[in-house]
C-alpha positions as CSV (number, residue, x, y, z in Angstrom):
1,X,-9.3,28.7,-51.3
2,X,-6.2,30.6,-50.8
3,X,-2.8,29.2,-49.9
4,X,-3.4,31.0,-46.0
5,X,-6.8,29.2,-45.7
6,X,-5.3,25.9,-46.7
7,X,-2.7,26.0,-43.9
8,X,-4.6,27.7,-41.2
9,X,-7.3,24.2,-41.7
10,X,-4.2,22.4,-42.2
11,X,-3.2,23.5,-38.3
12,X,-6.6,23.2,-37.2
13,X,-7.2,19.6,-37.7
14,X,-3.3,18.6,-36.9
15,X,-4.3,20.3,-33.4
16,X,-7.4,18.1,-33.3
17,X,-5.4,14.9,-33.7
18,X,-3.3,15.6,-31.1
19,X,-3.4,13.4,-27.6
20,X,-5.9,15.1,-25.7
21,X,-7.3,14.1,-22.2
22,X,-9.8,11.0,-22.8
23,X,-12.9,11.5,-20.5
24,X,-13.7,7.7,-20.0
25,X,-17.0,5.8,-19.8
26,X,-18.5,5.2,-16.6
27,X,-17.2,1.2,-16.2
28,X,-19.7,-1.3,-16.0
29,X,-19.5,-3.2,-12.9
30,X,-21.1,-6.3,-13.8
31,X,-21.3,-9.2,-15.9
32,X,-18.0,-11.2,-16.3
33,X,-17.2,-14.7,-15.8
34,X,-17.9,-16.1,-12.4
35,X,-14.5,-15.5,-10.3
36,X,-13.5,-19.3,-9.3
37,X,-13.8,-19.5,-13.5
38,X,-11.3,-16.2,-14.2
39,X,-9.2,-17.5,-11.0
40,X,-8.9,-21.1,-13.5
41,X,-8.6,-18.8,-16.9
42,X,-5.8,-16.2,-14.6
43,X,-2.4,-17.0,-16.6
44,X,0.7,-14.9,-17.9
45,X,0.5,-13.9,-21.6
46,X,4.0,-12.6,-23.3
47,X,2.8,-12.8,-27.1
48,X,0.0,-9.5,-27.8
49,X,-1.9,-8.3,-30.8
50,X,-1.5,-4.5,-31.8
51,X,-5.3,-4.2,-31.9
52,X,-5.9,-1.2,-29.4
53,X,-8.7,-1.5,-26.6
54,X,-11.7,0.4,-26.6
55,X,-12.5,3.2,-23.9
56,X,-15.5,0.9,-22.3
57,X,-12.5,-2.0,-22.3
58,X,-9.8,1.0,-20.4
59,X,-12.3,2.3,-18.2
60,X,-13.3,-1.3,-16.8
61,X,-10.2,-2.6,-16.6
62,X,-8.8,0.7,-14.7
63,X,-11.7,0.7,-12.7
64,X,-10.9,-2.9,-12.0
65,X,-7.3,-2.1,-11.0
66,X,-8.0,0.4,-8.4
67,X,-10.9,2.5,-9.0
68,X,-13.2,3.6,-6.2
69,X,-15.9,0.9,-5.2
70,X,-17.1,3.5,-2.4
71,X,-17.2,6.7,-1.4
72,X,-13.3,6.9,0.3
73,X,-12.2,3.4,-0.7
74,X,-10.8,1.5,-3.8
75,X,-11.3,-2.2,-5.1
76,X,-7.6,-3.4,-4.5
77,X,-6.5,-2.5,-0.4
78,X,-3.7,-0.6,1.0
79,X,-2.0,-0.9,4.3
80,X,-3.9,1.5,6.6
81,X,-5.4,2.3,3.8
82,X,-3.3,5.3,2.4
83,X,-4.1,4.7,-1.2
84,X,-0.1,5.5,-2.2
85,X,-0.6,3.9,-5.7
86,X,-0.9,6.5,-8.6
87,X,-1.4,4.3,-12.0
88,X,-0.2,5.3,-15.3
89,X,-1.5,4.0,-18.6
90,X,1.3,4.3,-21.6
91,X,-0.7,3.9,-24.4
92,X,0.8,4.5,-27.7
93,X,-0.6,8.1,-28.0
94,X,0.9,8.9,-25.0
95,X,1.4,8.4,-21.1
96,X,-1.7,9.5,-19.1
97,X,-2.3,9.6,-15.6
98,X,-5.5,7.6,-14.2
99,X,-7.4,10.0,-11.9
100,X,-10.3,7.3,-10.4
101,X,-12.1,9.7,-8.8
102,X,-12.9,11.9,-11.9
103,X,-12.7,8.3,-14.5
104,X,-10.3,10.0,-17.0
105,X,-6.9,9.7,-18.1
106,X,-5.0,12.8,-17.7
107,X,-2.6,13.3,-20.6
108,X,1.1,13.7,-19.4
109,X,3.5,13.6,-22.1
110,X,2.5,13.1,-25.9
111,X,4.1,10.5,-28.3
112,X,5.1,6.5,-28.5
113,X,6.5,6.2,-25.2
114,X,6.0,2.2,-25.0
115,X,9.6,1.6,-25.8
116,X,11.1,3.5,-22.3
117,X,8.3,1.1,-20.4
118,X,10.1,-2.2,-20.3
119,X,13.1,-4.3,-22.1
120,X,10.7,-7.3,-23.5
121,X,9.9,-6.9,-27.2
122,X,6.6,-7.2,-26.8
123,X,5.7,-4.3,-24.5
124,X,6.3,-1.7,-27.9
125,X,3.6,-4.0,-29.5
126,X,1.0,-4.5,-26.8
127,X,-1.6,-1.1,-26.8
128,X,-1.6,-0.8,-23.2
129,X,1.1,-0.9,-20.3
130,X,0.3,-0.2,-16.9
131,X,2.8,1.5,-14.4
132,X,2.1,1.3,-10.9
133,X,4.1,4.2,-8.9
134,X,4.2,4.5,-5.4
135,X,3.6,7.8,-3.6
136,X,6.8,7.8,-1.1
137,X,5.1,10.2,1.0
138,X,2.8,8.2,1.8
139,X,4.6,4.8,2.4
140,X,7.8,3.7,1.1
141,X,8.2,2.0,-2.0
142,X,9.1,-1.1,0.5
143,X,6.2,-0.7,2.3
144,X,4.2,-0.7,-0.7
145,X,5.0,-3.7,-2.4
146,X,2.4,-6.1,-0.8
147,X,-0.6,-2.7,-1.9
148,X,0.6,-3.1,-5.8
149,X,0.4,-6.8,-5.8
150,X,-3.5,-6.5,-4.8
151,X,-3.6,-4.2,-8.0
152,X,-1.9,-6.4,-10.1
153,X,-4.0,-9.1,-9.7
154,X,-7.0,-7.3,-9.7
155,X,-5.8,-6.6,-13.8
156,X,-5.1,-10.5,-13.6
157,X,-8.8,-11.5,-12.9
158,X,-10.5,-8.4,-14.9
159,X,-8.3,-9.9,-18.4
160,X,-9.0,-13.3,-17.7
161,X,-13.0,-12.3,-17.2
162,X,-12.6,-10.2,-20.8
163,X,-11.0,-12.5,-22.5
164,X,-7.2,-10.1,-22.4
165,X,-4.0,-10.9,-22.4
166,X,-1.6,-9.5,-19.3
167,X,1.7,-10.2,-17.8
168,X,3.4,-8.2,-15.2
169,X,6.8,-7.2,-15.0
170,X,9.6,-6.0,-12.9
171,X,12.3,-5.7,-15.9
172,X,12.0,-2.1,-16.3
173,X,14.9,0.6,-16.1
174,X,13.4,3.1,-13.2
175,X,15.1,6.2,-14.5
176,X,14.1,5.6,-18.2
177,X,10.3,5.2,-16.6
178,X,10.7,8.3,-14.5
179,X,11.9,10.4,-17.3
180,X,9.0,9.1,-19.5
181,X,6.5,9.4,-17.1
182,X,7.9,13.1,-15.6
183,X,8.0,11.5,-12.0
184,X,8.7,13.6,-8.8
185,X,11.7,12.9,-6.5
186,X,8.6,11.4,-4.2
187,X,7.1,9.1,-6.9
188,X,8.6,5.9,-7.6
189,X,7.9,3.3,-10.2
190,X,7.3,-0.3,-8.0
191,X,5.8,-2.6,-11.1
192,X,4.7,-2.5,-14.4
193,X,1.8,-4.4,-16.6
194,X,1.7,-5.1,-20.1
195,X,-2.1,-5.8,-21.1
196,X,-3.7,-6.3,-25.0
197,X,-5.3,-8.8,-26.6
198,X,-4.0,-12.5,-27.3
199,X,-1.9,-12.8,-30.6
């Protein structure tokens, strides 16, 4: 095999390990523990495990957080319902946008971007961190802050039923999130989630 041959399938399969879109799983909207036992198992967890989660584990837990349970309407509620949240997952391939309607994470920006997510240690070591952006044209970020705390516990519950590890957090620097993210001037960052397995 010449020298050009060698490169050229060098390229190829560097191209093929890149971050890519990841079409998820339809999530599986049953089983669990019974809720009054994930509402006694519901706790804060600051200490995570590097092992990453699977795509069944993303898509229910997304799915979970604010997916569509019908045709026009999502498990967590928003004021008159205008849906303002837009959830990002920052895994450490990249940051990907959750489109619910289509159940796939839509690749934004390539690369390790954990670090720009929060100023606690372990949010560079946990696979998953969740950032929960408000859509100001829709309702102000104000306006919006009792909608993201429906979400956020939804994640609280759906760990606690899978046996996961979350905490959320409000120690972020907006304009480091924004950057890493590629926000809009109408798209603000409200709260964030770290999520991963027990350590």
């Amino acid at each position: 095999m010449n020298r050009f041959m060698i490169l050229s399938l060098c390229a190829v399969m560097c191209m093929a390990c890149k971050a890519q879109n990841i079409s998820l799983p339809q999530p599986q909207t049953t089983g669990g523990k019974p809720l009054m036992e994930a509402l006694k198992d519901r706790q804060s967890t600051r200490e995570f495990s590097d092992k990453e989660l699977d795509e069944q584990t993303l898509s229910d837990l997304l799915w979970a957080a604010y997916g569509f349970n019908r045709e026009d309407k999502r498990t967590a509620p928003s004021a008159n319902n205008r849906q303002e949240f837009i959830i990002y997952a920052v895994l450490k391939s990249g940051v990907y946008f959750y489109d619910a309607k289509a159940n796939e994470l839509i690749l934004k920006a390539e690369g390790d971007f954990r670090s720009a997510i929060g100023k606690q240690d372990f949010v560079t070591v946990a696979p998953l961190n969740l950032v929960f952006v408000a859509d100001l044209t829709k309702n102000s970020a104000e306006g919006a802050a009792s909608d993201v705390g429906f979400i956020s516990q939804n994640v609280y519950l759906y760990c606690a039923s899978a046996g996961l590890g979350t905490v959320v957090r409000g120690w972020f620097d907006k304009a480091d999130v924004k950057t890493a993210l590629q926000l809009s001037e109408t798209e603000e960052p409200v709260l964030t989630q770290t999520v991963g397995y027990k350590k």
